[in-house]
KOLKEKE-490975 format. One line per field, with one value per residue (C-alpha): y, z, x; residue number from 1. Coordinates in steps of 0.05 Angstrom, whole numbers. Each point is the difference from the previous one (the first is absolute). Example, Ala and Ser with C-alpha at 12.3 -4.5 7.8 and 13.67 -1.06 7.14 Angstrom:
BEGIN
py (-90:69)
pz (156:-13)
px (246:27)
num (1:2)
This chain:
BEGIN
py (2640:62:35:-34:-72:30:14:-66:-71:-34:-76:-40:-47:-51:-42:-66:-12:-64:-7:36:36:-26:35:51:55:-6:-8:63:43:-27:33:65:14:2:41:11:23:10:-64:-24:-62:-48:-57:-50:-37:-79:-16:8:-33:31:69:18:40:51:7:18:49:32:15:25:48:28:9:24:-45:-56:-44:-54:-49:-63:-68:-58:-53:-15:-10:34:7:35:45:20:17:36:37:16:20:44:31:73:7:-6:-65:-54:-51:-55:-13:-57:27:-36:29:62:50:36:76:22:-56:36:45:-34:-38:56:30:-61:-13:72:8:-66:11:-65:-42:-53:24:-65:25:-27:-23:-71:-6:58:-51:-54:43:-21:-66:10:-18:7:55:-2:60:43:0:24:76:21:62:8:24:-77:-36:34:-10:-75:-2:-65:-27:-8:-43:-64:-12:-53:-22:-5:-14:29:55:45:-35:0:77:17:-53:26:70:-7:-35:65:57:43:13:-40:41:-12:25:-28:50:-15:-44:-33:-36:-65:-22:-85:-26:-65:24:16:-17:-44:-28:-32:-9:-49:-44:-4:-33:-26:69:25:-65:19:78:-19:-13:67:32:-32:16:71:-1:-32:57:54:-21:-21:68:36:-52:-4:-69:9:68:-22:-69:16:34:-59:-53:43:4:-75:-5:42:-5:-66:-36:32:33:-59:-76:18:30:-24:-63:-30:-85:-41:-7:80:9:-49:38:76:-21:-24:66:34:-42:-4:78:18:-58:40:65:10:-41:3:80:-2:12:-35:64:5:-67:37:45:-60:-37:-75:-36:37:-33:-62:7:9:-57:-44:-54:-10:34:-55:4:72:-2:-62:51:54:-42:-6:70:21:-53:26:75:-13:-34:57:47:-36:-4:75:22:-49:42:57:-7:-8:76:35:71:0:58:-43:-62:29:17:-58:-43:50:-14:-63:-12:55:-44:-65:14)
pz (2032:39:65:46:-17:-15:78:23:-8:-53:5:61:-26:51:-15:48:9:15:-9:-68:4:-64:-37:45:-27:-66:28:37:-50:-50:43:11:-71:-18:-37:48:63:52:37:64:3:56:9:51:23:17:39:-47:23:-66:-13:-21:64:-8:-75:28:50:-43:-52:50:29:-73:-17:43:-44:30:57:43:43:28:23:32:-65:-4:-81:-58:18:65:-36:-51:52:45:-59:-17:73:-11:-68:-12:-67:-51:-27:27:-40:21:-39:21:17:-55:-54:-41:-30:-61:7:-21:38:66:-49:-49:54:41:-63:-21:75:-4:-70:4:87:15:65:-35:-47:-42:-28:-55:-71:13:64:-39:-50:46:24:-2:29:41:80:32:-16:27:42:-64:-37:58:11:54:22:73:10:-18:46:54:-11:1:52:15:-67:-2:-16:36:46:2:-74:-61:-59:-8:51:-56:-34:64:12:-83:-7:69:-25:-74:28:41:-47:-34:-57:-33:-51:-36:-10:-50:-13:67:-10:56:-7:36:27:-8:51:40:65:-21:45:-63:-15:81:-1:-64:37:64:-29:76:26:-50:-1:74:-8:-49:54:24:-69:3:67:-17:-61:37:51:-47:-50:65:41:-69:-21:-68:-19:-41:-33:-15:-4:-72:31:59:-58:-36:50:22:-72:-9:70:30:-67:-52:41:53:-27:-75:6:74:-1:44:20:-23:67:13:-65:29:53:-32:-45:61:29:-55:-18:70:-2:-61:5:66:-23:-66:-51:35:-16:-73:-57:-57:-41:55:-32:-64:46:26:-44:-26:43:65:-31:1:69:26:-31:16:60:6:-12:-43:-35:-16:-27:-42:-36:9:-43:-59:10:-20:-49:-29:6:-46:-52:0:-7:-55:-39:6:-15:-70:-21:15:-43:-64:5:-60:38:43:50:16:2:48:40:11:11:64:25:-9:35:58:11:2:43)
px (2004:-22:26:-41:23:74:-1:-14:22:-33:34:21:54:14:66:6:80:37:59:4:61:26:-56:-40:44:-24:-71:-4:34:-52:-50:24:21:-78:-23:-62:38:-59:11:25:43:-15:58:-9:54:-21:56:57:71:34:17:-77:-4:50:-24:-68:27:58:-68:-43:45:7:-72:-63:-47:31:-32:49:-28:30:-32:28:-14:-80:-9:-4:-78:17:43:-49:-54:44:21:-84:-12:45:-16:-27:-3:-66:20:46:45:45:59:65:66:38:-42:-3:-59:3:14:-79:-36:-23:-27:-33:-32:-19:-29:-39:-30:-30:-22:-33:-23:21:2:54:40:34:69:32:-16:14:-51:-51:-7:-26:-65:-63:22:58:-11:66:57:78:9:39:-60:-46:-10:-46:-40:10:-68:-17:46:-21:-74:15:59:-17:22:77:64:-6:58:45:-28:38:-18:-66:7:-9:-45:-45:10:-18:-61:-35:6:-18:-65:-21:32:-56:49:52:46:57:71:41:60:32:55:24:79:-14:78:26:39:13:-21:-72:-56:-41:62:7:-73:-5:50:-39:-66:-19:2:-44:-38:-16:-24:-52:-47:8:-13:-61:-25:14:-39:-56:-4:8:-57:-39:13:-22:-52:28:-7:-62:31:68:0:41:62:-1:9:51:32:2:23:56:40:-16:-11:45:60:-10:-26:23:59:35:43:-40:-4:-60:-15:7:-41:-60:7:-4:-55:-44:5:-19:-57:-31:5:-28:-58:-23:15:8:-39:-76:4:32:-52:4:34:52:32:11:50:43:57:-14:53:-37:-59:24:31:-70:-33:57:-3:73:63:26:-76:11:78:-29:-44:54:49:-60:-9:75:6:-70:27:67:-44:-48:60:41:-71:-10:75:-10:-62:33:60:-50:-25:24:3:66:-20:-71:41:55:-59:-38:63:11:-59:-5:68:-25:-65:31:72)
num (1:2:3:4:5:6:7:8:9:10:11:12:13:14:15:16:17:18:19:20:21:22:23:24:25:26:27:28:29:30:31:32:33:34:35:36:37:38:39:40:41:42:43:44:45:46:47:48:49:50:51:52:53:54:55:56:57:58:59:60:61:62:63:64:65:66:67:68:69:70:71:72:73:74:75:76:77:78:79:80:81:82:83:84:85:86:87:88:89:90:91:92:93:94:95:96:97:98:99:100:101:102:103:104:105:106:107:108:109:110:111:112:113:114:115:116:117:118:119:120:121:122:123:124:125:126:127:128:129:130:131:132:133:134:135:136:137:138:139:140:141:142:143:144:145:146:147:148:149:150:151:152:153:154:155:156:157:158:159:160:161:162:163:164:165:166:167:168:169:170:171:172:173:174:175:176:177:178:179:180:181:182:183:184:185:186:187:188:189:190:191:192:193:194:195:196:197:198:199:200:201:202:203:204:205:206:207:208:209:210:211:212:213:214:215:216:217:218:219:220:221:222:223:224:225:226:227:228:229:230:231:232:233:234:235:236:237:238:239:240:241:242:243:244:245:246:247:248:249:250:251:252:253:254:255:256:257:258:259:260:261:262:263:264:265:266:267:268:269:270:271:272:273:274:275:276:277:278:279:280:281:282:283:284:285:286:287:288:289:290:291:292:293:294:295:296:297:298:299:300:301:302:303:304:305:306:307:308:309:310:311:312:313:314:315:316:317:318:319:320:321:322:323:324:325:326:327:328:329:330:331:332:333:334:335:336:337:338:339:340:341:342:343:344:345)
C-alpha cells in the first residue's frame, strides 16, 4: 500500500442498526480491530427504541473514522442507501449489526478488488465458489468500488422489500459490472438468533407472497431501461431460479393454494421474459428441478415429477456409494464417496 492511498479512506463500511444493542458492541469492535485501518465507519441508526443509540454515539465520540446518523424507522434498505450517500471511501460494503468480520477481511478484500480492478468484488469462499452462475449475492458477500455505484446511482436497495432486497441490489449490479472478481479469504461470522429478520420472514409467507410482484416489476424495468433481455437472459433465469424458486416455492412453508399461486407468477414472468431469449446452451446452466418447473402446467404437475425426481436422486446415490465401496485403493475410494455425497446432498 503506498502513501497516497495510506492518506485516504479506502472502504466505506456502512452498518444499518436496529435495535442491536445486544450485539452491536461486538460488531463495531470487529471493525476497528482490522488489520487494514484506513476506513471510515458509517452507522445509521433506523429508529432504535433500545440502547443502540447511545452505543453509536459513546463510539463515535471515541473515534474520528466514525460516521452517526439517525432516521426516524424507514427499513433496512433506507439505511443502507443513506449510509452509500454518504460514503467517501474507494469501495463500499454493507455488513448487519449483529454480525462479526474476521480481523484481515477489509484487507484481503481491498487487496483482491485492486489486484484483480474489479467493479464487484464477491467475498468469501463459500459465495466465490458459486461464480460463473451465481445471480444474486446477500449483502456480506458484496464489495463495491464506489466509482461504480455512482456511475449507476440509479441502481439501489429497494425500499420497503425484504427478502430479495439484496438480491435485487447484487443481480442489477453483477449484470452491468465490467469485472467480477473474487475474494475468498474474508471470513465473515454470520450471528443465530430468534429475532432475525429470515427467521420473521419464513413465518409471514403472505407478506412475501405479496412483494413478489414488485421483484418482478423491478426486474422488468431494469433489463428494459438497460435493454438486456437478449444479453442476459441467463442471469434473469438464474435468478428466477435461485430466489423465487429455490429460497421461495422450494423451500417456504407455503399452502397449496399459496404455492398455485407463487408458481403462476413465476411462470407468467419467465414465459414473457425469460424463456423466448434463452439459447439452447443456456439450459445446460440451470438445475433439473428448474427444468421441470418450466415445463410444468401446474404446481401439483411439477411436485408430481419433483417427488420422482428425489426418489430417482437417492437411487442414483445409493448405486454410486455401492460402486464406490468396491475400489481397492482407499485414498481414490475416500474420494469418490465425497463427491458423490457433495453432488447428491
Amino acid at each position: 500500500m503506498n502513501n497516497t492511498e495510506k492518506n485516504k479512506i479506502l472502504v466505506s463500511i456502512i452498518i444499518p442498526v436496529y435495535n442491536a444493542g445486544k450485539f452491536l458492541i461486538e460488531t463495531i469492535e470487529s471493525v476497528l480491530n482490522q488489520s487494514c485501518q484506513d476506513f471510515e465507519l458509517i452507522l445509521i441508526n433506523d429508529g432504535s427504541t433500545d440502547n443502540s443509540s447511545e452505543i453509536c454515539s459513546s463510539y463515535q465520540n471515541k473515534d474520528t473514522r466514525i460516521k452517526y446518523f439517525s432516521q426516524v424507522n424507514s427499513g433496512v434498505s433506507v439505511a443502507r442507501n443513506v449510509g452509500l450517500s454518504y460514503a467517501v471511501g474507494e469501495y463500499a460494503y454493507c455488513m448487519d449489526s449483529d454480525d462479526t468480520i474476521d480481523r484481515s477481511f477489509i484487507e484481503t478484500s481491498y487487496k483482491s478488488a485492486k489486484e484483480q480492478n474489479n467493479d464487484f468484488t464477491i467475498v468469501g469462499d463459500h459465495y466465490c465458489r458459486m461464480l460463473p452462475n451465481v445471480a444474486a449475492l446477500p449483502t456480506c458477500a458484496q464489495f463495491l468500488r464506489m466509482e461504480f455505484l455512482k456511475k449507476y446511482n440509479d441502481i439501489r436497495f429497494p425500499e420497503n422489500i425484504q427478502p430479495c432486497e439484496d438480491g435485487l441490489f447484487s443481480h442489477q449490479l453483477m449484470a452491468l459490472a465490467n469485472n467480477i472478481g473474487t475474494n475468498s479469504l474474508g471470513i465473515y461470522h454470520y450471528r443465530s438468533h430468534e429475532n432475525q429478520n429470515h427467521l420473521k420472514i419464513n413465518d409471514n409467507t403472505e407478506k412475501v407472497l405479496q412483494q413478489i410482484p414488485t421483484w418482478f416489476e423491478i426486474l422488468k424495468s431494469f433489463y428494459k431501461r438497460y435493454n438486456l433481455y437478449k444479453t442476459h437472459a441467463l442471469h434473469l433465469a438464474l435468478f428466477m431460479e435461485h430466489e423465487p424458486f429455490e429460497l421461495r416455492y422450494m423451500n417456504m412453508l407455503f399452502s397449496e393454494e399459496q404455492k398455485v399461486r407463487l408458481f403462476k407468477m413465476i411462470r407468467s414472468f419467465t414465459d414473457l421474459y425469460v424463456i423466448p431469449y434463452l439459447k439452447k446452451k443456456d439450459y445446460r446452466k440451470l438445475s433439473l428441478p428448474f427444468i421441470y418447473f418450466l415445463n410444468s402446467n401446474s404446481s401439483s404437475e411439477f411436485d408430481e415429477k419433483y417427488k420422482k425426481y428425489l426418489k430417482n436422486k437417492v437411487l442414483n446415490k445409493k448405486i454410486r456409494l455401492f460402486f464406490a465401496k468396491l475400489i481397492p485403493f482407499g485414498k481414490v475410494r475416500r474420494e469418490l464417496r465425497k463427491e458423490i455425497n457433495i453432488k447428491y446432498s
